[in-house]
C-alpha positions in Angstrom: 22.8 104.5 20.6 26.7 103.4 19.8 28.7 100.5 20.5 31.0 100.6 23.0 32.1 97.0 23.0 33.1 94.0 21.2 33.7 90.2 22.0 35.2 87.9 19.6 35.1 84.0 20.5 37.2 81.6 18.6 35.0 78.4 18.8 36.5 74.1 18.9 34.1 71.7 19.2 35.5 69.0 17.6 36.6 69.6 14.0 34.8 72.8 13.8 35.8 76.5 14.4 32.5 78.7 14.6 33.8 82.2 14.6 31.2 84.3 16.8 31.0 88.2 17.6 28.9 89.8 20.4 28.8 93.6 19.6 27.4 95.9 23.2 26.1 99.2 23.1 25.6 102.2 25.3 21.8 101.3 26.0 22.6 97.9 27.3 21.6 95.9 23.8 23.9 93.2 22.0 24.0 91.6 19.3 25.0 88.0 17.9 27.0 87.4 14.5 28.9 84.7 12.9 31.7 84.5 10.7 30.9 81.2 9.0 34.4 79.4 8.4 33.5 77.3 10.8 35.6 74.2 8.7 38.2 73.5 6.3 40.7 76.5 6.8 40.5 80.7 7.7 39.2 80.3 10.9 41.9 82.7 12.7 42.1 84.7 9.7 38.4 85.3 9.8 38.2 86.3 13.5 41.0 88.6 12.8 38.8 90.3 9.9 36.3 91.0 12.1 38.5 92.1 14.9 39.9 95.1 12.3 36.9 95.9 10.9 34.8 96.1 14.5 38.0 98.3 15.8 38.7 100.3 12.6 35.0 100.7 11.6 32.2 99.9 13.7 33.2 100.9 17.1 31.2 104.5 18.4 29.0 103.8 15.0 24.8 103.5 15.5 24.2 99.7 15.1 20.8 101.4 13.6 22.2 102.0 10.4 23.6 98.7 9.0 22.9 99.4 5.4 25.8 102.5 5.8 28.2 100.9 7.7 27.7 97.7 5.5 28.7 100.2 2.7 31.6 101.5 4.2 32.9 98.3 5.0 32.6 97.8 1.4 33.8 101.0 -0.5 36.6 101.3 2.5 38.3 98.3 4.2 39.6 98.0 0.1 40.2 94.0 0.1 36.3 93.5 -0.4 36.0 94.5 -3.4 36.6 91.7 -6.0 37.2 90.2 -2.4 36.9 86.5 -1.3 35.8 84.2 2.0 37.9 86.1 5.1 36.7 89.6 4.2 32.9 88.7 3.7 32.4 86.5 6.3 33.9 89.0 8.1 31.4 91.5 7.3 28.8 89.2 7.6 29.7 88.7 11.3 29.2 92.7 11.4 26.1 92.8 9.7 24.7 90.1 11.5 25.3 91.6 15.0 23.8 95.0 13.7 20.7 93.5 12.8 20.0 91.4 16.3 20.7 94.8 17.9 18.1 96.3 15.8 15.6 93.7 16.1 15.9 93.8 20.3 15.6 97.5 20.5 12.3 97.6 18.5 11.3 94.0 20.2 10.6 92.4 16.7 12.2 89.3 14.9 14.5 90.5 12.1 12.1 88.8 9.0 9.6 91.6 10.7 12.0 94.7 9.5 12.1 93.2 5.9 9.0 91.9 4.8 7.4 90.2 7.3 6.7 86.5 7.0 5.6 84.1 4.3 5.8 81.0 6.4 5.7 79.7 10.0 8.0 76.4 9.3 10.5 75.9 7.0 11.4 72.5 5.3 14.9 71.9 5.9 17.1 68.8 4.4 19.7 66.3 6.7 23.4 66.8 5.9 26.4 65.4 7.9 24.6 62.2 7.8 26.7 60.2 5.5 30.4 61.3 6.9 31.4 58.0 8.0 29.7 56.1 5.2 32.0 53.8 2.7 29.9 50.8 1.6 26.3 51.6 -0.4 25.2 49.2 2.5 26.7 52.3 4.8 24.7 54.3 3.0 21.6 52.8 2.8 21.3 52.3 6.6 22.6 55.5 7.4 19.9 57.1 5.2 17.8 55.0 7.0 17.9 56.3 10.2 17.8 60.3 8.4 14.2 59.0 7.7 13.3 57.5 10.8 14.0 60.5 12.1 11.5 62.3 10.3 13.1 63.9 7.5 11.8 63.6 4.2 15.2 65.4 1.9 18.9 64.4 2.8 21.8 65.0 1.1 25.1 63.2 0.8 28.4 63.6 -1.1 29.1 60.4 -3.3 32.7 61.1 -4.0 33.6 61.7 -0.5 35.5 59.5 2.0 35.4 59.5 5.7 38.4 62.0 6.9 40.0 60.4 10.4 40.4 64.1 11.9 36.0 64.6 11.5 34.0 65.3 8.1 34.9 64.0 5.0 37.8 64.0 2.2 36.5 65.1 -1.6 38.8 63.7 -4.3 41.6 65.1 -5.1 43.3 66.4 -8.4 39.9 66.6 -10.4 39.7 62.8 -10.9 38.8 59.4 -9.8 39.4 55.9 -11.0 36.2 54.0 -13.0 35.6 51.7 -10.4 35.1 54.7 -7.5 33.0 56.3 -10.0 31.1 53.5 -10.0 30.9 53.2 -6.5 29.7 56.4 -6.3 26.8 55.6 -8.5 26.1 52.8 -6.0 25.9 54.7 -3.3 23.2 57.0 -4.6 21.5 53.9 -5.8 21.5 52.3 -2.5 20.3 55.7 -0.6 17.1 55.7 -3.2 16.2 52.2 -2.5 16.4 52.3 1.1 14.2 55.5 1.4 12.2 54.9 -1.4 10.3 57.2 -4.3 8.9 60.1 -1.9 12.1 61.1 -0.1 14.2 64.5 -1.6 18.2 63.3 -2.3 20.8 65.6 -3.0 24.2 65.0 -4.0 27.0 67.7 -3.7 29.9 66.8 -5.8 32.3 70.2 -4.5 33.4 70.8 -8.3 35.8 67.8 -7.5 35.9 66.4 -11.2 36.5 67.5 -14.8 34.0 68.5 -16.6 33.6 65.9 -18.7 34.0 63.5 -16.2 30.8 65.5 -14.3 28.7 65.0 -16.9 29.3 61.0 -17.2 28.4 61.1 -13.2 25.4 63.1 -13.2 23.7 61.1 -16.3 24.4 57.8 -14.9 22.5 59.7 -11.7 19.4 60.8 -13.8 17.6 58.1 -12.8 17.2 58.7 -9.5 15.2 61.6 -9.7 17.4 63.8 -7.5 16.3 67.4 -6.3 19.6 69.0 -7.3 23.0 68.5 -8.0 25.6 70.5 -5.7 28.3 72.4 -6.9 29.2 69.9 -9.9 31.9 72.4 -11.0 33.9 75.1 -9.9 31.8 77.7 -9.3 33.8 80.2 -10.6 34.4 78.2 -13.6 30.8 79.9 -15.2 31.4 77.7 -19.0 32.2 74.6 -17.1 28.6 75.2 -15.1 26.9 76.2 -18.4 28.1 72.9 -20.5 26.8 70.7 -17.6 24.0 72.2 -17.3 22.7 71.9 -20.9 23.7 68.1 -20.9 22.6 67.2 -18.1 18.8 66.8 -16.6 19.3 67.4 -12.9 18.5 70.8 -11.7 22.1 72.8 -10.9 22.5 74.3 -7.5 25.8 76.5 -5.9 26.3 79.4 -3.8 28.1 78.6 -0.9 31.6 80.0 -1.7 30.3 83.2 -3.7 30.4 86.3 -2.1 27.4 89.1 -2.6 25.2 90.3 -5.1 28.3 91.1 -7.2 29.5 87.8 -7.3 26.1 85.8 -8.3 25.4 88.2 -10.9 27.5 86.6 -13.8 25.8 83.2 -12.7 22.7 84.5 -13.0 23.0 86.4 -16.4 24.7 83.2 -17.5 21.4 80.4 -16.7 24.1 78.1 -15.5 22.1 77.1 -12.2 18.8 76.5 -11.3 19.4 76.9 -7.4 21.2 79.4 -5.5 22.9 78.7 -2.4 24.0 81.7 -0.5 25.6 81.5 3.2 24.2 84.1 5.4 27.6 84.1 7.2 30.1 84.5 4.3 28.2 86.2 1.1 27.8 89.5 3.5 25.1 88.9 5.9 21.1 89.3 6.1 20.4 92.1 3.5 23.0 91.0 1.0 21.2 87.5 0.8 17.9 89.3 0.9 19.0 91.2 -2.2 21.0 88.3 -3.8 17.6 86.7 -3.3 15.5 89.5 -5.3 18.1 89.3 -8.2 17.5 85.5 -8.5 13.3 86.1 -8.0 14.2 88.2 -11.3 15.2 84.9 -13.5 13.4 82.9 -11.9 15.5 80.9 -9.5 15.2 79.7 -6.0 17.1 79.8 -2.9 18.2 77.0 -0.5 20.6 78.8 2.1 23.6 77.3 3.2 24.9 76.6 6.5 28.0 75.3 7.6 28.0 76.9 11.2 27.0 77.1 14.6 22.9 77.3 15.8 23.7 81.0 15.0 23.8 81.3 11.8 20.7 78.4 11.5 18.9 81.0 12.9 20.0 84.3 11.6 19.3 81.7 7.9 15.5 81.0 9.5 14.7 84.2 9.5 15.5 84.8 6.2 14.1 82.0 5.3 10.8 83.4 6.5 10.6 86.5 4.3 11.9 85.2 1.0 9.5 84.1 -1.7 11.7 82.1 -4.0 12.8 79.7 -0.8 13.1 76.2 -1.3 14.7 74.3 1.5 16.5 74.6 4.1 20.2 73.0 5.1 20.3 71.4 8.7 23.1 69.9 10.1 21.0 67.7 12.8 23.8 65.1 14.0 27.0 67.6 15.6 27.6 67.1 18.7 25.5 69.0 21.5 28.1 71.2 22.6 27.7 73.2 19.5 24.2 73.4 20.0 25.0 74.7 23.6 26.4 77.7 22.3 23.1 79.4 22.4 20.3 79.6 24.4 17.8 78.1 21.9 19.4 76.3 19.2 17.0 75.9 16.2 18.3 72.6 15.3 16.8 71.5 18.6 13.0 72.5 17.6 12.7 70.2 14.6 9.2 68.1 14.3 8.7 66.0 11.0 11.4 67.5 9.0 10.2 71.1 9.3 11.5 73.9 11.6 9.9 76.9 12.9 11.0 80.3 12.4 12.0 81.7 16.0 10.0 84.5 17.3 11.8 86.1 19.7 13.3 89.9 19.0 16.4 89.9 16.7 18.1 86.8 15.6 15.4 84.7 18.3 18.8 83.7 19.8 21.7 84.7 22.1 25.0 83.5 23.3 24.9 81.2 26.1 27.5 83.2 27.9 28.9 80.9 30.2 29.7 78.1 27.1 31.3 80.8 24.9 33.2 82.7 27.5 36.4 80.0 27.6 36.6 80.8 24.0 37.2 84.5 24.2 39.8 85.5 21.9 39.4 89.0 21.9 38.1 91.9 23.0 37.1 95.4 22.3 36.1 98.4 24.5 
């Protein structure tokens, strides 16, 4: 079996820029990846990764051996070593696609080809609920209606403010006045009350002040009994992470914008999180987070996958998700708009029942491109 064939589709709905691949082979299979910069900026840059490394290094190959061509993309497309967002997500996209093909042609779900499952359902959090928040009051009711809806963890982003172009704003220049520091305080404060003691509340503060300045935040936060604090430095910045993490009592987590087994390494030799985030789309797909995952089983850490994406890359997480042993929780956008979800045939953010998911069991990723949706987004095409 070889590919003969490659569509890349440039994604808009709304503010977001999902980043899809659809490799074809000679017996008829395809397979579904994403290139998670689906926000914030690399979006073209990304889809133009995975166009050169499909044409350059994947095209004729057998989609059977992933683990070699995911290799070769490494030792040989040179920019991934040391390498950052564009080339990894890139890859991912690859990998991704490889694995759905692989899964299909021996009619299994992908967790089945590593592992096998530990759990049906999943737990997953809210986030994207608070976007348009400003008040506490905001907060409070918006938080609200997260519960209502039947999910027990949410996370919000207290230093945020709404963005007119979609999603939010995080401050700017490492600092904020006292009195918005205050007023994020109050926000968190006002998300606790209104969903009382038994509901999960995360904050992500996107490394966006100095590190002294973190530490004031998250100790005037203690009190809340939050299940983690997100990114509360840079997360390259390994002794900012460390000094925050020995003075303050909120578990650490991060992950999202570090690349492979290679890159969490130093943050797990160093103890400076508690929580590892990994993106399925952007770290280097399914068996780099499976291994990133083993490393952290080692010091004994857990993993919350991140997702920032289209239903894609939800489900290519889920069935990770369902063979990890260290896994926590589960990200969830739940509130996008439906088009996104249209973009596959089952979207997994559509099956959720009392704050839990279920891991899809159809072959491969347990999802495919809705072809008629993604088709006006063709950007390119090869074979």
């Amino acid at each position: 079996m070889k590919i003969v064939e490659a569509k890349i589709y440039l994604v808009t709905v709304g503010n977001l820029h999902p980043i899809l691949l659809e490799l074809a082979t000679d017996e008829g299979l395809t397979g579904a990846g994403e290139a998670a910069l689906a926000y914030g900026i690399g979006g073209t840059a990304a889809a133009g990764m995975v166009k050169d490394l499909v044409e350059r290094m994947v095209m004729g190959r057998d989609p059977m051996r992933a683990e070699e061509l995911w290799s070769e993309m490494y030792d040989h497309s040179f920019w991934a070593k040391g390498g950052g967002a564009v080339v990894f997500a890139g890859i991912s996209a690859v990998e991704q696609a490889l694995w759905d093909i692989k899964g299909k042609a021996l009619g299994v779900p992908i967790y089945q080809l590593l592992g096998g499952k530990f759990r049906d359902r999943v737990r997953v959090y809210a986030n994207g609920w608070s976007y348009k928040c400003v008040t506490p009051d905001d907060y409070a009711r918006a938080a609200e209606r997260v519960v209502r809806d039947g999910y027990d963890a949410l996370k919000c982003y207290p230093l945020s403010t709404p963005n007119p172009a979609g999603g939010i704003r995080h401050a700017s220049l490492r600092s904020v006045d006292r009195s918005f520091a205050e007023l994020a305080v109050e926000r968190v404060k006002a998300v606790r009350t209104a969903v009382g003691p038994a509901v999960d509340i995360m904050c992500d503060l996107s490394g966006a002040l100095t590190t002294d300045r973190t530490i004031a935040l998250c100790r005037a936060l203690e009190e809340l009994d939050l299940l983690f604090i997100e990114e509360p430095a840079d997360p390259f910045d390994i002794g900012a992470l460390r000094k925050i993490s020995e003075r303050v009592d909120i578990p650490i987590a991060l992950g999202e914008r570090i690349y492979t087994r290679y890159g969490f390494r130093p943050i797990l030799e160093s103890g400076a999180a508690d929580i590892l985030q990994p993106d399925i789309g952007n770290t280097g797909g399914i068996m780099e987070v499976k291994k990133i995952a083993a490393m952290a089983e080692a010091y004994n850490l857990r993993i919350q996958p991140h997702i920032c994406a289209s239903p894609l890359s939800t489900a290519a997480a889920l069935q990770l998700d369902a063979c990890i042993a260290n896994f926590m929780i589960q990200e969830l956008y739940p509130y996008r708009p439906p088009e996104l979800f249209a973009l596959v045939d089952a979207a997994p953010e559509c099956e959720v029942k009392a704050g839990t998911m279920p891991i899809p069991e159809r072959p491969g990723l347990g999802v495919n491109l809705a072809a008629q949706r993604v088709a006006p987004f063709l950007w390119h095409r090869v074979g």
